[in-house]
C-alpha positions in Angstrom: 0.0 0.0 0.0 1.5 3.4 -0.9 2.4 6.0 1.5 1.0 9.7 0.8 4.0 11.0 -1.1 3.5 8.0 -3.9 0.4 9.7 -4.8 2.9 11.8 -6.3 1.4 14.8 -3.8 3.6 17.1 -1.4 2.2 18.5 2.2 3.6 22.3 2.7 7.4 22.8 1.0 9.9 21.7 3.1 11.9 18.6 2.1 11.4 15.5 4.3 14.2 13.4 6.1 15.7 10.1 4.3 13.0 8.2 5.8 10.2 10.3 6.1 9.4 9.4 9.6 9.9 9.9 12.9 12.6 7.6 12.9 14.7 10.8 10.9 15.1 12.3 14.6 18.4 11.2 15.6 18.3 8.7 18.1 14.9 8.2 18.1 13.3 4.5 17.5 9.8 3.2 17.1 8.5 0.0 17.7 5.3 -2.5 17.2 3.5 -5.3 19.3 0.2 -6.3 17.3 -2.1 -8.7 19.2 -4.1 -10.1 16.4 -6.8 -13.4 17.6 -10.0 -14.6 16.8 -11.6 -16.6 20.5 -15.1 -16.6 21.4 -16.7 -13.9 23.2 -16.1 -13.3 27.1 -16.2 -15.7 29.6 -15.8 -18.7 27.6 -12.3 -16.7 25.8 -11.0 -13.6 25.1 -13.1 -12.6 22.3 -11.2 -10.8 18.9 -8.3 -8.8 19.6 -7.2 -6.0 17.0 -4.8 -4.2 19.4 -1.5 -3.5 20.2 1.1 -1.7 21.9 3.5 1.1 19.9 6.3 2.4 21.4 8.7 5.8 20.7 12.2 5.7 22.0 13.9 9.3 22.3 17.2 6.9 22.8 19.6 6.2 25.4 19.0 6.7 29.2 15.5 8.9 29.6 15.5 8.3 33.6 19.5 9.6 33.7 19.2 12.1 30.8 15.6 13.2 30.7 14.6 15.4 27.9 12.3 18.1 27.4 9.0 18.0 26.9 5.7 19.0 27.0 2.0 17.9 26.3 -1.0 19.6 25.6 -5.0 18.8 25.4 -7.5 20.1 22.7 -10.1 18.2 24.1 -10.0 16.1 26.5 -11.8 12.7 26.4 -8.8 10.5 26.7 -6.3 9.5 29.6 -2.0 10.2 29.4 0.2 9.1 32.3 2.7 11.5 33.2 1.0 14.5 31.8 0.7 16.6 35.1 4.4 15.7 36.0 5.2 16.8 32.0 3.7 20.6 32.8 5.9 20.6 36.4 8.7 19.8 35.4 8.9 20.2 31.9 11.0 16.6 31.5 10.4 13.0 29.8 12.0 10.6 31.8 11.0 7.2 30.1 9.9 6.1 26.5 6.4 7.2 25.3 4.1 3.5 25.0 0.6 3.7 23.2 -2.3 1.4 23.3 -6.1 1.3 23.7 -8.1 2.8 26.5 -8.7 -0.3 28.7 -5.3 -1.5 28.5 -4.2 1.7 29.5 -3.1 0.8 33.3 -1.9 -2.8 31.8 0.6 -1.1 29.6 1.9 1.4 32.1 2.3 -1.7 35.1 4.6 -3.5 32.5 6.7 -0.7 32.0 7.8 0.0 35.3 8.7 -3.3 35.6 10.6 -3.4 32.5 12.3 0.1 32.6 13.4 -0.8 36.4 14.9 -4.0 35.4 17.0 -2.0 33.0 17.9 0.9 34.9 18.6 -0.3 39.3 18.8 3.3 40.1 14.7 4.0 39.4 12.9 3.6 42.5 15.8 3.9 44.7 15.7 7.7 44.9 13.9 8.6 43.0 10.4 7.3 41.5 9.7 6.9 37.5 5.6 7.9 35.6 5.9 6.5 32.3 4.3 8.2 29.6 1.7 5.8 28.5 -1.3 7.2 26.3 -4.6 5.7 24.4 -7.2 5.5 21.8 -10.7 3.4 22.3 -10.4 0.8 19.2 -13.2 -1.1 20.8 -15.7 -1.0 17.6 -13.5 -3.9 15.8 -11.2 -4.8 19.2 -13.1 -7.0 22.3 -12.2 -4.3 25.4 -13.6 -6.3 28.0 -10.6 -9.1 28.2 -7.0 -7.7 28.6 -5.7 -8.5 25.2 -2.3 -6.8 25.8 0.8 -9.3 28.3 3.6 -7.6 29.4 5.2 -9.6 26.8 3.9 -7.7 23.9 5.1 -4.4 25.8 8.8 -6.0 25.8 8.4 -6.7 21.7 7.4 -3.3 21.3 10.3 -1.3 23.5 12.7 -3.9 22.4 11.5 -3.5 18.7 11.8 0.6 19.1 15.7 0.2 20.4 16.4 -1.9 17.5 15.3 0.6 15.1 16.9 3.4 15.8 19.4 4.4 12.9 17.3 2.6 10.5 17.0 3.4 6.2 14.0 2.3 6.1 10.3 3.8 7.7 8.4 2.1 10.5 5.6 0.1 9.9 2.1 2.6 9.7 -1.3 2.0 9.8 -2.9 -1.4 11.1 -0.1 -2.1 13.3 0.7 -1.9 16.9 -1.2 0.3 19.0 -3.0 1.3 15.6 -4.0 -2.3 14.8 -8.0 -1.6 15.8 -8.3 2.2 15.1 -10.5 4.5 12.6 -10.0 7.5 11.2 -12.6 10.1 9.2 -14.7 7.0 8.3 -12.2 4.7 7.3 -9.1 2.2 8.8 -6.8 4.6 10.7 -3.8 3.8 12.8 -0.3 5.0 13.0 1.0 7.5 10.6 4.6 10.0 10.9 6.2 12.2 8.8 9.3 14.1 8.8 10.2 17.5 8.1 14.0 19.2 7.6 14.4 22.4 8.5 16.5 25.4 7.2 18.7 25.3 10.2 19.6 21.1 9.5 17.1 20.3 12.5 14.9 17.5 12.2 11.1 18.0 13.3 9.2 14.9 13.1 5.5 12.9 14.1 3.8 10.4 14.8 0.0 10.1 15.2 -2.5 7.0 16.3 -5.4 8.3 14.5 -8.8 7.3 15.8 -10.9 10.3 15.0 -13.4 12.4 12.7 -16.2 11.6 10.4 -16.1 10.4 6.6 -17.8 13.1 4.9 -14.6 15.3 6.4 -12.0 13.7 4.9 -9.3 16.2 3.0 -6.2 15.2 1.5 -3.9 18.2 0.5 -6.9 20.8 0.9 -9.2 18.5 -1.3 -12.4 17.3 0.3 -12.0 13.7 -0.7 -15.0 12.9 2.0 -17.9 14.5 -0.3 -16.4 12.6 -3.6 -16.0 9.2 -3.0 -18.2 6.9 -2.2 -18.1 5.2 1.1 -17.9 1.9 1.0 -20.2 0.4 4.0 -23.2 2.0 2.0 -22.2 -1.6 -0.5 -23.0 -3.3 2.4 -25.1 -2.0 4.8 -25.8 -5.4 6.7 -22.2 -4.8 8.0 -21.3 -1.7 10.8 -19.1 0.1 9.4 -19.2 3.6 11.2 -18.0 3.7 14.9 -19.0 7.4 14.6 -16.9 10.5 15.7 -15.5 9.2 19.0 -12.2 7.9 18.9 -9.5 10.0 19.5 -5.9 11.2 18.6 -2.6 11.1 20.1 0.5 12.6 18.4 3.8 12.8 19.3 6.3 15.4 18.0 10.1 14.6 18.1 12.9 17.2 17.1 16.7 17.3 17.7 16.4 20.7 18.2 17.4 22.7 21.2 14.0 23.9 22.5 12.6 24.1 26.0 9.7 22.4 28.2 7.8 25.8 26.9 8.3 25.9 23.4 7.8 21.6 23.1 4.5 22.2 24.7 4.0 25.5 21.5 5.1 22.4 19.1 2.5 20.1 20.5 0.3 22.8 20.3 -0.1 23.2 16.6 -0.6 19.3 15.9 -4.0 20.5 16.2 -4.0 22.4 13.0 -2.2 19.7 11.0 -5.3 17.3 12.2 -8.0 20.1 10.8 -7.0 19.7 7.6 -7.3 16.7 7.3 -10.8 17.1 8.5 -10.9 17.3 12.2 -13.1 19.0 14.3 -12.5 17.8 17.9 -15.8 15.8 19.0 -16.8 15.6 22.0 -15.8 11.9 23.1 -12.6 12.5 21.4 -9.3 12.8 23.2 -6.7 14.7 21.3 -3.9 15.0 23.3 -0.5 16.2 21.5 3.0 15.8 23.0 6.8 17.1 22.0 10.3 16.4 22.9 13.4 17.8 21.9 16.6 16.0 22.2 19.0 19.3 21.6 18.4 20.4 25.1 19.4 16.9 27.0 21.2 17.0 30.4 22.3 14.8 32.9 19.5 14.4 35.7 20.1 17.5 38.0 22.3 19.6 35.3 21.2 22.5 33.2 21.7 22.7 29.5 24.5 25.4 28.3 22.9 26.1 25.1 20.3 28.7 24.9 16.5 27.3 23.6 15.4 28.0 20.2 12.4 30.5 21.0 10.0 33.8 20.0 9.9 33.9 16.4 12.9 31.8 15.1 10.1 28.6 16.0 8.1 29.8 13.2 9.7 27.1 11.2 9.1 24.6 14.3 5.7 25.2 13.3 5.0 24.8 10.5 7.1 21.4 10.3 4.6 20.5 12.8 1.5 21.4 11.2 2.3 20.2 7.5 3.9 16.5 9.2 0.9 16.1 10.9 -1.1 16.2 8.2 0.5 14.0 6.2 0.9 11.4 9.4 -2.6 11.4 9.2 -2.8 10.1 5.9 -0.1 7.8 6.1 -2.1 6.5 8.8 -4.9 5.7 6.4 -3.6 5.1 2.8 -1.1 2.3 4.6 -4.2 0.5 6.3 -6.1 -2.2 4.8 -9.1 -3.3 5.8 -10.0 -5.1 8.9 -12.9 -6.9 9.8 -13.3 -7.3 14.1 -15.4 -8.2 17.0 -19.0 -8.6 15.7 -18.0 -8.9 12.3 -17.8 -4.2 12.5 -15.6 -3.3 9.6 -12.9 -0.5 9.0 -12.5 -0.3 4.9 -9.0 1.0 4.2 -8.8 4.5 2.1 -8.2 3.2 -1.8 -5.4 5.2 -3.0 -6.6 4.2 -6.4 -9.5 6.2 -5.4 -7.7 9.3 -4.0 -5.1 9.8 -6.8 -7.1 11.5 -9.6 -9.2 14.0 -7.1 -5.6 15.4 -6.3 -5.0 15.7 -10.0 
């Protein structure tokens, strides 16, 4: 399945890094665990899993060398460990994990234990909140059994350190923590983009996109939604629309040197990159937007030398933000296929055969 760019279409004008991706942040690694089964229905099994776990890796020794950071909410029908220790201190101290909703508390249980029996100093003086954030996939994925182990959160992290310094992009779409989401009527899931700026900074994201309805959908400022024909009215016997709730976390990445104030500005203006693409916010959906810059890294305790990128020289910042955003978004989609869960409820994929001549 083709990523946006093979539609031979551009978001905004700045180049992109080698891979596209988040993974063009130095250091940075990202990583899947998709729990894919088919059991019967709670008590008797587990039912049909179409989750996961996805995990982003700024690199090297978060709980010795945190990094700054900061999160933001646009609205606020979702859940993100660590968030009010983000706006204290400004500071990410452990990988960021993704999943869905009810696995939420699962997720962040088998991190500890996995970032402690890495690191012997966490918990001795100090105490570690992993960042662990989610998405409600429950109209294809069975939410009352906990379909994510600890194992599949080790696969993940362990699958995000092997990455790093990779040629090639991450997985997108129905993988990971994006195995069982939908996005502006069709299959969403994970999506990133890269942007390089003027300066030689990198400003990338990555989005779980679970949001929006399918008359919305824009690609590159066209309204795709209103011209193609959606495919559950073929088959009507089959639910295909989980409607607007959902939700949408994205995480921005840059090597830049920029402070806990001017990440949480970054995070900010993910919100824009999703309203082109046709978001409007709904109610039951949590948007919650995070950034972390690696140029600013200390030693825990030690303050950077190195003055922050701020004011108007992060107008670039920005707009990297907004126009990678946007195009996470539909990598998300266009690198989905379908996928048929729980109750036989269906996400169609987004046909890129289908797209390619309304941007022409």
């Amino acid at each position: 399945m083709p990523r946006f760019r093979d539609l031979d279409a551009a978001v905004g004008v700045l180049p992109t890094g080698p891979t596209n991706s988040i993974l063009d942040v130095p250091g940075v690694g990202v990583g899947h665990a998709t729990v894919w089964r088919d059991e019967p229905a709670p008590p008797d099994g587990r039912g049909v899993a179409r989750t996961g776990v996805t995990v982003v890796d700024p690199g090297g020794d978060t709980f010795g060398a945190p990094i700054p950071f900061g999160a933001v909410v646009l609205n606020g029908a979702g859940e993100m460990t660590g968030f009010l220790t983000a706006g204290e201190w400004g500071l990410l101290e452990s990988p960021i994990f993704l999943t869905s909703t009810m696995q939420l508390g699962r997720v962040y249980d088998a991190a500890c234990r996995l970032l402690i029996a890495e690191n012997a100093t966490v918990g001795v003086n100090e105490v570690m909140i992993p960042v662990v954030a989610e998405c409600d996939d429950s109209f294809v994925n069975e939410p009352r059994a906990m379909q994510v182990e600890e194992a599949d959160v080790a696969v993940a992290l362990a699958a995000a350190r092997s990455s790093i310094g990779s040629t090639e992009p991450p997985a997108e779409g129905a993988v990971g923590s994006g195995t069982g989401m939908a996005c502006l009527g069709h299959k969403g899931g994970i999506g990133t983009s890269s942007r390089v700026l003027p300066s030689g900074h990198t400003v990338a994201v990555l989005v779980m996109s679970n949001f929006g309805d399918f008359g919305r959908l824009t690609v590159d400022g066209v309204p795709v939604g209103r011209q193609i024909p959606n495919p559950a009215d073929a088959a009507p016997e089959v639910a295909a629309d989980p409607g607007p709730k959902g939700s949408c976390i994205v995480i921005v990445a840059t090597d830049a040197p920029i402070d806990h104030a001017g990440c949480e500005r970054l995070a900010t203006r993910a919100g824009l990159g999703l309203a082109r693409t046709g978001s409007t916010a709904h109610h039951g959906s949590g948007e919650i937007f995070m950034a972390f810059a690696t140029g600013l890294r200390q030693q825990r305790g030690t303050a950077p030398s190195t003055a922050p990128v701020s004011g108007r020289n992060l107008d670039p910042y920005f707009e990297a933000v907004v126009d990678a955003a946007e195009e996470s978004v539909l990598n998300s989609m266009l690198m989905a296929p379908t996928v048929v869960g729980r109750n036989g409820n269906t996400l169609y994929g987004l046909d890129a055969d289908v797209v390619r001549p309304l941007l022409r």
